[in-house]
C-alpha positions in Angstrom: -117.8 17.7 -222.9 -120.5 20.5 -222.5 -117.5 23.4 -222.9 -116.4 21.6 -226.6 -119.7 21.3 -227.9 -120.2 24.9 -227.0 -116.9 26.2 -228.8 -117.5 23.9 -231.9 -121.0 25.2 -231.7 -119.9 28.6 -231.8 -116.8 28.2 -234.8 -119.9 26.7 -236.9 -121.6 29.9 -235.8 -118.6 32.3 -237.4 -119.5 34.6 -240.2 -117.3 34.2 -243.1 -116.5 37.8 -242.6 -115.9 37.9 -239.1 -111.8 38.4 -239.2 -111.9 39.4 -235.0 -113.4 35.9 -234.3 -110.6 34.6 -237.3 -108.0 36.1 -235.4 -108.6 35.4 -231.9 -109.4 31.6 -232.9 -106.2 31.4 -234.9 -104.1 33.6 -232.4 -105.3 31.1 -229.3 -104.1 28.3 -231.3 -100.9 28.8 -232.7 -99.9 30.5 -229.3 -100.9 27.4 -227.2 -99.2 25.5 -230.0 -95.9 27.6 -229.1 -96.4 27.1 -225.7 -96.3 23.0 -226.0 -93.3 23.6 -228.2 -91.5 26.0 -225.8 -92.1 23.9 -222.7 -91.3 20.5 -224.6 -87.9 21.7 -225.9 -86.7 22.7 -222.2 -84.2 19.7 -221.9 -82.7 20.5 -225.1 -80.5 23.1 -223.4 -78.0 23.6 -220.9 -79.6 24.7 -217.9 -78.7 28.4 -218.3 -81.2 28.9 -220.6 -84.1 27.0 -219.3 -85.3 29.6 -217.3 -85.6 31.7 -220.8 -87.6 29.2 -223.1 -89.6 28.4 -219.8 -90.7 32.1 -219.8 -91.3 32.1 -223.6 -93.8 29.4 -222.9 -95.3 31.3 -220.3 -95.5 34.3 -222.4 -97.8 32.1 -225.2 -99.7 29.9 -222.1 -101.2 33.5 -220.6 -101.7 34.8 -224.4 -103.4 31.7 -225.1 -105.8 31.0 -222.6 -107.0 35.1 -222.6 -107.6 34.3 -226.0 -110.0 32.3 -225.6 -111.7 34.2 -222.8 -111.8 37.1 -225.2 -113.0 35.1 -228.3 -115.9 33.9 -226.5 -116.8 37.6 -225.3 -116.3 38.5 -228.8 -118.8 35.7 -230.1 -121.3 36.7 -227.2 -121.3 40.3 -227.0 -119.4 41.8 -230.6 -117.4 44.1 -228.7 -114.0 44.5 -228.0 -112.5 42.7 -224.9 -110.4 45.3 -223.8 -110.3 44.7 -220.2 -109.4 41.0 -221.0 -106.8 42.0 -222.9 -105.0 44.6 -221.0 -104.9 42.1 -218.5 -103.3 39.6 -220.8 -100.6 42.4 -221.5 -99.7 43.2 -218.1 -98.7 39.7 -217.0 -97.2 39.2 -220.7 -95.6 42.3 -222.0 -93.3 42.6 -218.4 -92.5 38.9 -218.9 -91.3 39.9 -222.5 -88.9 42.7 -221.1 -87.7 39.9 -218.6 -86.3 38.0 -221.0 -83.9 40.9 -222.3 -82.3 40.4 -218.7 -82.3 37.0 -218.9 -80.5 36.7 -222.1 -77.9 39.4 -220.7 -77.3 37.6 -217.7 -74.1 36.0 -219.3 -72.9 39.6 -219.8 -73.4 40.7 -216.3 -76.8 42.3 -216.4 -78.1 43.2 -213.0 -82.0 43.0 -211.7 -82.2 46.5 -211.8 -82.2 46.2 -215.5 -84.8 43.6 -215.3 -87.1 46.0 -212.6 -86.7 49.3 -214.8 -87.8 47.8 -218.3 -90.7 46.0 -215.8 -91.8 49.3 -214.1 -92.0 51.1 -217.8 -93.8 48.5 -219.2 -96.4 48.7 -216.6 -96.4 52.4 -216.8 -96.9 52.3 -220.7 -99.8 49.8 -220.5 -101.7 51.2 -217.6 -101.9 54.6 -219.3 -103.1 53.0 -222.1 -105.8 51.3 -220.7 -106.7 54.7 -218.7 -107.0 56.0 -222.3 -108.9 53.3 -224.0 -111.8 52.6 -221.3 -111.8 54.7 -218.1 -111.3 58.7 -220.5 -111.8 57.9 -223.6 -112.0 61.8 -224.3 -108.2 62.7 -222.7 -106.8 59.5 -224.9 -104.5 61.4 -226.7 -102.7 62.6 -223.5 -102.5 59.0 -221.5 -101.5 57.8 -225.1 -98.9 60.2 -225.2 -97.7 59.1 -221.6 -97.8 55.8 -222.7 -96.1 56.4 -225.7 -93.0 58.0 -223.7 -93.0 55.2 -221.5 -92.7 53.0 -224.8 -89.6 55.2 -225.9 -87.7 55.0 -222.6 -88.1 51.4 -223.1 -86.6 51.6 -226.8 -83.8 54.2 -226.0 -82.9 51.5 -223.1 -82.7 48.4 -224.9 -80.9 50.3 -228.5 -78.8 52.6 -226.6 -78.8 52.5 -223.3 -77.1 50.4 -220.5 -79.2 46.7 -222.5 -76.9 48.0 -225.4 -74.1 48.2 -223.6 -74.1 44.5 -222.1 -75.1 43.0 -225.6 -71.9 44.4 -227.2 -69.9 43.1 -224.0 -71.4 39.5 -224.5 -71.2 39.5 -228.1 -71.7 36.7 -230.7 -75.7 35.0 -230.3 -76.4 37.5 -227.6 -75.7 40.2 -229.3 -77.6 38.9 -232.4 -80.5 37.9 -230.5 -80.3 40.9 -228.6 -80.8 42.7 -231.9 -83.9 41.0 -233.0 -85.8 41.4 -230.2 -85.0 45.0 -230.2 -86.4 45.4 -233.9 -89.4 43.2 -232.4 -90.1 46.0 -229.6 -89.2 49.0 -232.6 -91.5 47.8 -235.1 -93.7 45.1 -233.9 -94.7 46.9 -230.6 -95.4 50.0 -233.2 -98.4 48.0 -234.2 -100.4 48.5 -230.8 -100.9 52.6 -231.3 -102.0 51.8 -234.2 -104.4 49.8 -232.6 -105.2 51.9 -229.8 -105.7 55.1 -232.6 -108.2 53.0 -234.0 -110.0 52.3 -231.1 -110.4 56.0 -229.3 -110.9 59.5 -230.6 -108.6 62.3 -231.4 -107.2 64.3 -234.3 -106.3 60.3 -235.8 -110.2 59.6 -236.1 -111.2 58.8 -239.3 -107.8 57.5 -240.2 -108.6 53.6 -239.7 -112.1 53.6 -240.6 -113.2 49.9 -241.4 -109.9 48.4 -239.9 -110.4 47.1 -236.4 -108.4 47.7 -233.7 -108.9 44.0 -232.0 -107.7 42.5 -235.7 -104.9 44.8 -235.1 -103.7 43.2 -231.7 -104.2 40.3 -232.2 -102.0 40.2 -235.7 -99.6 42.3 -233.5 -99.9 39.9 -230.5 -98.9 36.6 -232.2 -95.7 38.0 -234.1 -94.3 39.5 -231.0 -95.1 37.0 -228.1 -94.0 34.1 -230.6 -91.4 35.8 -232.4 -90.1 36.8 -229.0 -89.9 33.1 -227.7 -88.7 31.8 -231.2 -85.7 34.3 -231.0 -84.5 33.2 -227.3 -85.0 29.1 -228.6 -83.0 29.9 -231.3 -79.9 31.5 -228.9 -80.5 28.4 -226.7 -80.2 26.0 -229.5 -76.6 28.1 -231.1 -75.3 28.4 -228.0 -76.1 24.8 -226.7 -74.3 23.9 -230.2 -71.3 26.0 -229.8 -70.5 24.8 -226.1 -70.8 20.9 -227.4 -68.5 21.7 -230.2 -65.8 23.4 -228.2 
């Protein structure tokens, strides 16, 4: 009773023209909502694909409860909860690039698949957080590695051998397949925009009065929950399809 009397205390608190507090208080709720949604909807599917929308839950679950870790550092320090929220990323962002094996699987997609997009995504957020915290004054060159890192991943999943198995599946894989890779291209595109507001370089000055945190956040709600609503809605077509045939 103590810890909701505390949070209502502290949403009364909010300044109208707080949009970091906004965001993280309405990005911690819709992503818990997704998450009871997600994990609700398991039995709605055959059983290949319950593994998928049980990892889109997860995705939103992690998102949601560092959300509210990092809104209440927000509300008790005003400053950016970077360390909470790299660590948010590095249990979600891998799980993200898990479920473009899973949703290959049908085409023949092997764990190595799975381990390579892992290992880069790793790669791309540890540099960045080396950047953003630990030397702020190199952050151009870890956000440069981390921004290669980022690439790979896109020349993989548009090109590369994650191309290949979505045109061999074909149909709601491939389809799905494509929307998740415009989710990484251009949703993923918002976090350097984030991270260039956050640390210096040749960039500074070019986001002055936009904040970084409002950035992420915005960023992290489309892509963790478009990400899940894109693999329900390939569970729910191809659960359709098999009942019809």
């Amino acid at each position: 009773m103590k810890t909701f009397t505390m949070t209502f205390s502290a949403i009364a608190q909010m300044a109208t023209d707080d949009y970091v507090g906004f965001t993280f208080f309405v990005g911690s709720m819709a992503m818990m909502a997704a998450s009871a949604f997600f994990f609700l909807s398991m039995n709605d599917f055959d059983r290949k694909w319950k593994t998928s929308i049980l990892v889109s839950g997860l995705i939103t679950f992690i998102a949601a409860v560092h959300y509210f870790y990092m809104r209440g550092y927000w509300e008790d320090y005003s400053e950016s909860p970077t360390f909470f929220r790299y660590v948010d990323w590095v249990l979600t962002v891998p799980l993200m690039c898990v479920e473009f094996y899973l949703i290959l699987r049908v085409a023949g997609a092997k764990r190595s698949l799975m381990w390579r997009l892992i290992f880069l995504s790793v790669v791309m957020l540890v540099t960045g957080y080396i950047g953003e915290t630990i030397y702020r004054d190199q952050a151009q060159i870890w956000g440069l590695i981390s921004g290669i890192a980022y690439f790979v991943i896109v020349y993989d999943i548009w090109l590369g051998s994650a191309k290949k198995l979505a045109t061999s599946a074909g149909g709601h894989v491939l389809k799905a397949h494509k929307t998740l890779c415009w989710f990484v291209l251009v949703g993923w595109a918002i976090y350097p925009l984030g991270y260039m507001a956050g640390t210096p370089g040749f960039y500074s000055g070019w986001f002055d009065g936009l904040s970084m945190d409002v950035i992420y956040n915005i960023g992290d709600a489309i892509n963790k929950i478009g990400f899940g609503l894109v693999v329900y809605n390939l569970a729910i077509m191809s659960t359709e399809n098999k009942k019809t045939v």
